[in-house]
N, C-alpha and C positions, 0 to 999 in steps of 0.2 A: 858195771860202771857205766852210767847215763852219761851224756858227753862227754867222751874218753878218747873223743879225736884230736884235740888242741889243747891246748893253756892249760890252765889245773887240773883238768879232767886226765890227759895225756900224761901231765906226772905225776899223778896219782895212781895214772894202769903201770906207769912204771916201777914207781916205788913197790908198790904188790906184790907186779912178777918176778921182782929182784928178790924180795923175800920170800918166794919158794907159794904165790897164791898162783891159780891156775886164772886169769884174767878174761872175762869176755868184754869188749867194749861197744857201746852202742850209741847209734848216734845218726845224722839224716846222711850224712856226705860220703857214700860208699867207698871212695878214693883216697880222703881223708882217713878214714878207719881201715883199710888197707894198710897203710902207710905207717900206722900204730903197729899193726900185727906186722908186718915187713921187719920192724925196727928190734923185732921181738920184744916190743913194751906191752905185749899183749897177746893170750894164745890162739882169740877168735872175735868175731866181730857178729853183730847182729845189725841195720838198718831200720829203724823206727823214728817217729815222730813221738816223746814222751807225751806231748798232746792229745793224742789216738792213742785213748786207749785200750780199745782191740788189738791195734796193730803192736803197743807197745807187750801188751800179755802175751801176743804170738812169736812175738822177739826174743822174750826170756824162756816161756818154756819152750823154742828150739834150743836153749843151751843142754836140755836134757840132761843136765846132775843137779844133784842138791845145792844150792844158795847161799852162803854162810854170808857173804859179808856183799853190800848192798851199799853202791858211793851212787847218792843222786846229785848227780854234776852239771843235767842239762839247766839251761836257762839262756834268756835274753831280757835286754834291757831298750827301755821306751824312755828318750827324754825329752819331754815339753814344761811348759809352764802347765799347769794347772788346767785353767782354763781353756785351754784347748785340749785338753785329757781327756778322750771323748768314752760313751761306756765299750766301746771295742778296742780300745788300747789298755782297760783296764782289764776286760775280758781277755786279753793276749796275754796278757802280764799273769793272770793268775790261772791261764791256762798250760804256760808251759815253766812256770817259778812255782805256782804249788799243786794246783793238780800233778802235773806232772812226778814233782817226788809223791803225792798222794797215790798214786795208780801205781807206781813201782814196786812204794810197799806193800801193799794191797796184791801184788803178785806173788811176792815172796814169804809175808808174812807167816801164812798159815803154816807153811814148813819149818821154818825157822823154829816155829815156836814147840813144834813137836822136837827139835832135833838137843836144845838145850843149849849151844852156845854160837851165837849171831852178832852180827853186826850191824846196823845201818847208821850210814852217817851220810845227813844232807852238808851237803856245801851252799852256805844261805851267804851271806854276806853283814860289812859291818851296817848295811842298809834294812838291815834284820834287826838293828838293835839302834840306832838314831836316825835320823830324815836329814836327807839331803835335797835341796830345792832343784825343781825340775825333773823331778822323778818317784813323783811320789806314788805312780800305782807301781811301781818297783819295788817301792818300800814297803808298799801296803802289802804284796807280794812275797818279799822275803823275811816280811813279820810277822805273816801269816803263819810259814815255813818255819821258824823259831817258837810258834805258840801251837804247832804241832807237835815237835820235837819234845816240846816239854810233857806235853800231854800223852802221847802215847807212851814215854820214858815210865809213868805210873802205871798204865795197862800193861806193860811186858816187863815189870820190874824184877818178878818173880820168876820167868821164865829162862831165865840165860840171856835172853835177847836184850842189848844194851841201844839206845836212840841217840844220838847227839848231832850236833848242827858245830862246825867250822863256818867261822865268820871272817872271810878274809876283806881287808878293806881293797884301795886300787892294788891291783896286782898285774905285773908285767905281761897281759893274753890280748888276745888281737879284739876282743869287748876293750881293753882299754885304750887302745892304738888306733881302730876307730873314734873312740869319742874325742881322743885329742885331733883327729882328723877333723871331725865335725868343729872343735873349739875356732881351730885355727881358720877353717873357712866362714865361719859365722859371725867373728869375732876381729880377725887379721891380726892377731898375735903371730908372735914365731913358736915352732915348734915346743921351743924350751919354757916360753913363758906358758904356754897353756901346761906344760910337766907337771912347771912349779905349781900353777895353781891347782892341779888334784892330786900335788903330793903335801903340800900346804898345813892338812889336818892331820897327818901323820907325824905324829914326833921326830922320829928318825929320818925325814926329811928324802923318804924314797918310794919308790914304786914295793911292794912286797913282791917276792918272785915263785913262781909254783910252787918248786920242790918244797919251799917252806911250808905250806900246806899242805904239801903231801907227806911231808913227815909228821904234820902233825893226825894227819888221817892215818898212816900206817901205826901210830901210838893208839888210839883210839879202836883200832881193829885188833889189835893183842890181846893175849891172856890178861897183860898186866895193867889195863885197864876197867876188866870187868867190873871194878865200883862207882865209874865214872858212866851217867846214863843222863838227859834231859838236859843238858849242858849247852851252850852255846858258847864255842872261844873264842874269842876274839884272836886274831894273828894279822895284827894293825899297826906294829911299832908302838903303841902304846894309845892308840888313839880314842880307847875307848877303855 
């Protein structure tokens, strides 16, 4: 599990290890990833930047067992206007939103594909499947991420190994609690009106909250989805 220390990442090592999966979480903030394994939402932790990918390949194989199921959760988000989108905020953007699941799987893959039944599910976002202004090497980033997901779904299609992308839109994690921090100071809104405005596109008129995505990742890692592979779902209130 790629950032498995907070927000979706966190209930996602939850949801796992409730259902009897042996959980590693990785992630930069050693403290924070304690605090997972402490919580018992997790059975061990590794320290990697998904960016580094040495460091991330040295990360996984200390887990030392076999791989089955593979949540790529890290990422960060860059937002500017355009124009000031310079080519190092696009290189950041697509170094830790696709590289990053890129080198994860690329770690795991080759095992998986011998063993006959896997899993990988990137967590891309609804910014994987329409543009939002002011962040568009984000977009280009987790569109990238969704035109992988489809792609390799046809190279492992025969294998066991199943690929899919959860695309949650705003969701209650400290990436969104920040950005309303930045609304409100750049902006002088209050709190609530900066809410409203990026819960707005969402039909049901809220924040999405982890667990929801992590149940929809713990369906997607079961038996009972094996015919479900190259997918991207939207879990947006309906906003897509």
């Amino acid at each position: 599990m790629t950032g498995g220390s907070r927000g979706i990442g966190r209930a996602v090592a939850a949801a796992l290890t409730s259902a009897g999966a042996q959980v590693v979480v990785l992630g930069r903030d050693q403290g924070t990833l304690e605090a997972v394994v402490a919580a018992g939402e997790a059975h061990g932790l590794a320290v990697a930047d998904v960016a580094d990918r040495a460091a991330l390949h040295a990360a996984i194989a200390r887990a030392a067992v076999p791989i089955d199921l593979l949540v790529a959760n890290a990422g960060s988000a860059v937002s500017k206007p355009f124009g000031r989108t310079d080519e190092a905020d696009f290189a950041a953007m697509l170094g830790v939103n696709l590289m990053g699941v890129v080198q994860a799987i690329q770690a795991v893959l080759p095992g998986m594909t011998e063993r006959g039944f896997c899993r990988i599910v990137a967590v891309a976002s609804t910014a994987g499947l329409r543009g939002y202004p002011y962040v568009s090497a984000y977009c280009a980033a987790k569109h990238a991420v969704v035109g992988l997901v489809r792609a390799l779904a046809l190279e492992t299609a025969r294998t066991g190994v199943t690929v899919n992308a959860v695309c949650p839109g705003f969701t209650d994690t400290d990436l969104v609690t920040n950005s309303l921090e930045r609304i409100v100071g750049k902006t002088g809104r209050t709190h609530a009106e900066a809410l409203a405005e990026l819960t707005k596109a969402n039909p049901q008129g809220r924040l999405v909250q982890p667990s929801e995505v992590a149940d929809a990742v713990l369906w997607l890692c079961g038996a009972g989805a094996a015919s479900v592979t190259g997918q991207a779902i939207a879990i947006a209130g309906g906003e897509i």
